[in-house]
N, C-alpha and C positions, 0 to 999 in steps of 0.2 A: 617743784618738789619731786624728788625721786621716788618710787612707790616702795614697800616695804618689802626689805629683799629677808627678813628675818626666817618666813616660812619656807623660804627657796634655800637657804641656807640649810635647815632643818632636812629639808626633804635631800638636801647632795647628799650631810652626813648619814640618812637615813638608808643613801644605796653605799653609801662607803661599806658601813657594820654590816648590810647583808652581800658586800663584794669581799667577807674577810674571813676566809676558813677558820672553822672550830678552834684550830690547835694556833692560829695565829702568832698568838702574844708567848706562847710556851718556851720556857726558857729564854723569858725575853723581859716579864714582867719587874725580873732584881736589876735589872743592869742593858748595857749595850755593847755590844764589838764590830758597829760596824767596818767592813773592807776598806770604804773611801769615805772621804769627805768631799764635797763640791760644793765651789764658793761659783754661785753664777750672778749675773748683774739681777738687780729686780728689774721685771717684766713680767706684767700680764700672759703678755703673750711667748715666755719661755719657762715652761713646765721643767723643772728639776726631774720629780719622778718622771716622769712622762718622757725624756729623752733619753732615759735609761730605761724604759719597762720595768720601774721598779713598781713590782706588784705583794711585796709581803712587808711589813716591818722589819727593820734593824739590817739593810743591807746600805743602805745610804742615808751619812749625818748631811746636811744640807745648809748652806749658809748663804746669804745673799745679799748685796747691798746694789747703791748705783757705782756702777763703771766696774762690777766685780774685784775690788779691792781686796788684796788677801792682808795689808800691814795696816799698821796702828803705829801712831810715836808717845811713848811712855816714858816722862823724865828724860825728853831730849836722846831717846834711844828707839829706833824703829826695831817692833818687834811684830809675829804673827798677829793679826786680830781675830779675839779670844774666841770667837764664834769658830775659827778655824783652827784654830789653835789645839782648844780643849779635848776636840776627839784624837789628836796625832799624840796629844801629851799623854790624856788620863782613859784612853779604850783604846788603844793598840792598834787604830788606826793607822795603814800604813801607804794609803795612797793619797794624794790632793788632786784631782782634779779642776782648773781653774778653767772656765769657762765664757767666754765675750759672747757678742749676739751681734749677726749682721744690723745696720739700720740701729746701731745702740743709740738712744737719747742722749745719753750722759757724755758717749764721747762726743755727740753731734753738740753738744753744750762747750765743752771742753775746744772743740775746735773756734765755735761762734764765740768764746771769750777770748781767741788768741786773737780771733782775725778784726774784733773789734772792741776790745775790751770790756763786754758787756756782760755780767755773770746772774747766772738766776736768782731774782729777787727772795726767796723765802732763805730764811738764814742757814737752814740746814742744807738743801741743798746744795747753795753756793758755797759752804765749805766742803762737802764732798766731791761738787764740780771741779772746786776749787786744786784739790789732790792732784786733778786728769791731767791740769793747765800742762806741768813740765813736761808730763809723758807728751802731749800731744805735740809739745814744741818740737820734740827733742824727736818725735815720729816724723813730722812736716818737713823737718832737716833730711833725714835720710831716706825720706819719699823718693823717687825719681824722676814724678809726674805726677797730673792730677787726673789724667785718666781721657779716653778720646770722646766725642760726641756734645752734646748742648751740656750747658751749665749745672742743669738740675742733675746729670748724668753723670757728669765730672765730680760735682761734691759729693755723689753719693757712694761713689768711688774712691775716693779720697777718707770718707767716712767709714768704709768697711775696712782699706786696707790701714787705717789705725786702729780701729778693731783688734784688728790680727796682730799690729805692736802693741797696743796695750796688753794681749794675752800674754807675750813674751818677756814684757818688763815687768808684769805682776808673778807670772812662773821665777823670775831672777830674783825679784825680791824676796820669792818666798823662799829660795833655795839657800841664802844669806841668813834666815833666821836658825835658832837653835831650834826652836821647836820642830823643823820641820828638816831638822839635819839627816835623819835617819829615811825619812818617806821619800817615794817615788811620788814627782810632780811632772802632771801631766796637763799638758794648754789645748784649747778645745777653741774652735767657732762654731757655735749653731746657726743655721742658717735655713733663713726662709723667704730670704728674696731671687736666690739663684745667684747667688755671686760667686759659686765656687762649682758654679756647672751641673750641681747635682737636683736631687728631688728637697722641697720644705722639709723639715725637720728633721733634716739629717746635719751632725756634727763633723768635723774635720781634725782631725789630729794635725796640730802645727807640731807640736814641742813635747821632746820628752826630755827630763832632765836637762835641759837646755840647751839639747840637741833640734838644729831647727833644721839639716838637711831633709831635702822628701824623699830622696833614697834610702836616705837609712834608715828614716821611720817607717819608709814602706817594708825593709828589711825585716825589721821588727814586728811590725803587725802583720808580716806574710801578704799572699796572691787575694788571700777570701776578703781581704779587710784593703789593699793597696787604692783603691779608688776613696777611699775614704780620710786617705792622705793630701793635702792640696795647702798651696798657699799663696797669698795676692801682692806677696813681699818679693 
């Protein structure tokens, strides 16, 4: 039996309201505008605010599922999912950031139901895994390799750089919907295994508007930000 995380809860929320200036909520309490929205995979261990230093209210709407899905199919019609949706629509949100995680579960799901047809028993999951299947086929094809060293090495390589094409095929989709005709979409890896040569917790700009060269996007982010360009495709 787990022990009672109730008063531990208590006591986080208790340093949040005294980690929260006076003037916090002001001009914030009728409505929101946040800048971005960021759909990133659920994971414990990948902090939305936290790899943005978001430290006040109303600068990031946040949406999260497994395998960072930005679509939904509605009446046989794939459209944005509403979590991501709602702030580009109805608060002038005008950025999406879409965001994978080295070491993702979901895609590591999504490859283990290609390569042996086995998909996670709880129902919900296995339709959400279920989503990955194509992308990860359709990754596996345009792989070039599995990657050098032992086995555990190879798949986990194999693992990240689907990663990196699930970020690009969910940026395409989201650029196909109307809701998100107008916003600048931007693809992200967080990474904290070192697959991309850098320090834990540092993200990588693959994709901007489905621009996936790394010159151009280092162009774009300039000298101070160009290491923070990288990709395993």
């Amino acid at each position: 039996m787990s022990f009672d995380l109730l008063p531990e809860l208590l006591e986080r929320n208790a340093d949040h309201v005294a980690s929260l200036d006076a003037d916090a909520f002001e001009n914030r309490r009728d409505g929101q505008r946040p800048p971005v929205v960021s759909v990133c995979c659920s994971d414990s261990r990948v902090s939305q605010e936290g790899m943005w230093a978001v430290d006040r209210p109303g600068f990031l709407f946040t949406a999260g599922n497994i395998g960072n899905r930005v679509s939904d199919t509605v009446d046989g019609e794939r459209v944005l999912d509403g979590s991501v949706a709602y702030p580009l629509v109805y608060t002038e949100t005008e950025v999406l950031a879409v965001v994978g995680h080295t070491g993702c579960g979901a895609v590591g799901a999504a490859l283990n139901a290609v390569e042996t047809g086995e998909l996670p028993a709880d129902p919900g999951v296995k339709a959400d895994v279920s989503t990955l299947v194509p992308i990860v086929e359709a990754g596996l094809d345009a792989l070039d390799g599995t990657g050098d060293g032992d086995a555990d090495a190879a798949t986990a390589s194999v693992r990240n750089r689907l990663v990196e094409y699930n970020v690009h095929e969910q940026v395409a989709m989201a650029r196909e919907t109307d809701a998100a005709a107008d916003a600048s979409v931007y693809g992200f890896v967080y990474d904290f295994h070192g697959a991309y040569g850098g320090p834990d917790g540092a993200v990588y700009l693959v994709n901007v508007d489905g621009e996936r060269d790394p010159d151009a996007l280092r162009d774009r982010v300039g000298p101070e930000h160009a290491a923070r360009v990288a990709t395993l495709l």
